[in-house]
N, C-alpha and C positions, 0 to 999 in steps of 0.2 A: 504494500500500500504506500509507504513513504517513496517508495521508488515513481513511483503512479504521479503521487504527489510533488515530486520533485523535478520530473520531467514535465509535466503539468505551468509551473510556474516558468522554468524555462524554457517552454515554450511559446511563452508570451514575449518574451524580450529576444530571442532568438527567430521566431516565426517571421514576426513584424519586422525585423531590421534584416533579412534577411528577404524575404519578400519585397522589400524597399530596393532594394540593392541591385535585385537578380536580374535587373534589363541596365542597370548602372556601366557596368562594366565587366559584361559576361567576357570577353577574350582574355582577362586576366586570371594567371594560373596562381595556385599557391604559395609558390617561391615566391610571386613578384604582388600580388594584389593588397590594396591597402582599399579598407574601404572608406566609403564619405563618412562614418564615424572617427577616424585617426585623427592623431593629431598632425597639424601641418609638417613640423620636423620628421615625422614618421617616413614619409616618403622616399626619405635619403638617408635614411638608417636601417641597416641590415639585418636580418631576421638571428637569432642565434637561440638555437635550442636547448634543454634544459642539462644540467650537468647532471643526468640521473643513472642512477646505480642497475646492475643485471637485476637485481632485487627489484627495485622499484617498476623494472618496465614487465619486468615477470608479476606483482603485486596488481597493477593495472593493465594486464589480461585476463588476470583471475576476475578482478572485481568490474572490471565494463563487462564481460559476456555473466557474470551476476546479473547485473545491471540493467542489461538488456539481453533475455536467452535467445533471442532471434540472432547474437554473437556468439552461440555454440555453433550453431547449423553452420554458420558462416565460416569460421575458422575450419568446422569441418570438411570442409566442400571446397575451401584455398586452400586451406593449409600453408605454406609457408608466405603467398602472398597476403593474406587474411591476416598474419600475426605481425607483417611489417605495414601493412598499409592501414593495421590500428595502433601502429606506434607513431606511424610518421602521424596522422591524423589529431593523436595523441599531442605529439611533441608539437606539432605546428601551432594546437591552439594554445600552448604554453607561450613558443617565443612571440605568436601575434599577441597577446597579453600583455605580456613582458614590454614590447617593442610598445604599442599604445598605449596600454594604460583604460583598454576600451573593450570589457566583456562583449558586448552586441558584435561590436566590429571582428574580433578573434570567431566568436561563432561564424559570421555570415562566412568569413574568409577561408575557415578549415572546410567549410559546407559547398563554398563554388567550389575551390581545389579539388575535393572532392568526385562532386560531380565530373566533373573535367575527366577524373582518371578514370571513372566508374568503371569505362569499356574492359580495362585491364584487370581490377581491380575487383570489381562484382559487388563491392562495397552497399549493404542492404542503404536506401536513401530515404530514410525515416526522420522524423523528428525526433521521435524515442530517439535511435540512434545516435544522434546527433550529439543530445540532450547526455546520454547517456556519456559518450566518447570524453564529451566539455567536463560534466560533472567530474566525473573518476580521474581525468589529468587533472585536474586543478589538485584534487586532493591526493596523489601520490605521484604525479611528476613534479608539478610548479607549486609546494602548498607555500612558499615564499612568497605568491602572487595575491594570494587570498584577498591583500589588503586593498588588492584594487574591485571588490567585487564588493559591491551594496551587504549592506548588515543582514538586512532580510535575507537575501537570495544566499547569504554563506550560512547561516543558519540552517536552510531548508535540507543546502548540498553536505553540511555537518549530521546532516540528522541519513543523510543516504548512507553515508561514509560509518556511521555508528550501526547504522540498519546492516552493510554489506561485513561489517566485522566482528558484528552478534553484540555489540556494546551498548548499554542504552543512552540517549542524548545527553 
């Protein structure tokens, strides 16, 4: 339920700003897109991904295909594409974070990227998904980043992260 709920709130701020966007600047891939959320210096500062440990990136595959089990089938059925194209997805919406300073804008940007690769990729293109991917990096790649993410919404994704590790809020 808390996961329902969690993805639920996030996809109110992720739908919307992402839906705004998606005719903005569809030719832009993941490495290079910034969206109309960034901040202006953003533009000319370079993406850098999170310094996380075998641990960590093993930690957030356990707990997104929790998270979202429509990420069991998946990894099932890629197998080793499946477990790098939800790290990089992973790790992207960390450094777009990082770089901005702009939850909305890190979701839309891992979400065209995305799209873009799908063909290769198979990557299911859910909101759950999505919602699911953003949550779990925040809280075991980048949780440094937290402080750029509204009280409320770190709350909700605190109570998923308690939820996926049997611990109560």
């Amino acid at each position: 339920m808390v996961v329902v709920a969690v993805c639920l709130v996030l996809v109110a701020a992720g739908a919307a700003a992402w839906a705004s966007n998606r005719n903005d600047d569809g030719a832009a891939g993941v490495a290079t897109t910034t969206s109309n959320h960034a901040h202006a210096s953003s533009t000319s500062t370079r993406l850098s991904a999170p310094d996380d440990s075998v641990a960590q990136d093993g930690q957030f595959l356990a707990d997104v295909t929790e998270a979202d089990p429509t990420l069991v089938t998946y990894e099932k059925s890629e197998g080793n594409v499946a477990l790098r194209s939800l790290l990089t997805d992973g790790s992207a919406f960390c450094a777009f974070l990082q770089r901005d300073g702009d939850i909305d804008g890190a979701m839309v940007s891992v979400a065209e990227g995305a799209q873009q690769d799908e063909s290769q990729t198979h990557l299911p293109l859910s909101v759950t998904t999505f919602n699911a991917l953003d949550a779990v990096a925040l809280l075991t790649l980048c949780p440094s980043l937290e402080k750029d993410v509204s009280a409320s919404d770190m709350a909700k994704i605190r109570a998923l992260g308690s939820t996926l590790s049997g611990t109560s809020p």
